[in-house]
C-alpha positions in Angstrom: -9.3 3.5 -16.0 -6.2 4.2 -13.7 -4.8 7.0 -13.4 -1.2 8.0 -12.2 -0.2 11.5 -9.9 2.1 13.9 -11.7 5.1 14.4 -9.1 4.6 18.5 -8.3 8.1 20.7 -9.4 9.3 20.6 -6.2 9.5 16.9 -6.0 10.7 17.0 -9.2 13.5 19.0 -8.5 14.6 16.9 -5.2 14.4 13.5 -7.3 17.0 14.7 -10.2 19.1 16.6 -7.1 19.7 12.7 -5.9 20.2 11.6 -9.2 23.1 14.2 -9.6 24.3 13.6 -5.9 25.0 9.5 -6.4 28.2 8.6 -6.3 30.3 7.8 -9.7 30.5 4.2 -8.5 26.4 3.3 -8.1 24.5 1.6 -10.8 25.4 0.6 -14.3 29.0 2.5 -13.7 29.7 0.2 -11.1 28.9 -2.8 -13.2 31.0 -1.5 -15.8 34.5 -1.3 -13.9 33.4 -4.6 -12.9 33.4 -5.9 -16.2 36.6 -3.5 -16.7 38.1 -5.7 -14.0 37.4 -9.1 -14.7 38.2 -8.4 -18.6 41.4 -6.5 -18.9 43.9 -9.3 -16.9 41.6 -12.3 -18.7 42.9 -10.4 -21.8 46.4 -10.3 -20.7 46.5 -13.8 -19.9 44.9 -15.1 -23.0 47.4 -13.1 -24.6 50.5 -14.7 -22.6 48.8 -18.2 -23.2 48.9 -17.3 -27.4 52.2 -18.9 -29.3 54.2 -16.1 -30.9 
């Protein structure tokens, strides 16, 4: 049987500090004005490729 160590309150405590103290622009938010910036001016230029 394996068994895993429950992370103490303290270390608790510094592991959702770091959480809180990343930057807006790490992780899946990154990825996401990413997508923002590829999609938006492909939509723009589909749209200015479509007959009126």
């Amino acid at each position: 049987m394996k068994s895993t160590r429950v992370p103490d309150a303290q270390q608790a405590a510094h592991l959702s500090s770091d959480d809180a103290s990343r930057s807006p622009l790490a992780g899946e938010l990154m990825d996401l004005y990413i997508a923002a910036l590829i999609v938006i001016p492909l939509a723009f230029l589909l749209k200015s490729l479509w007959p009126s």
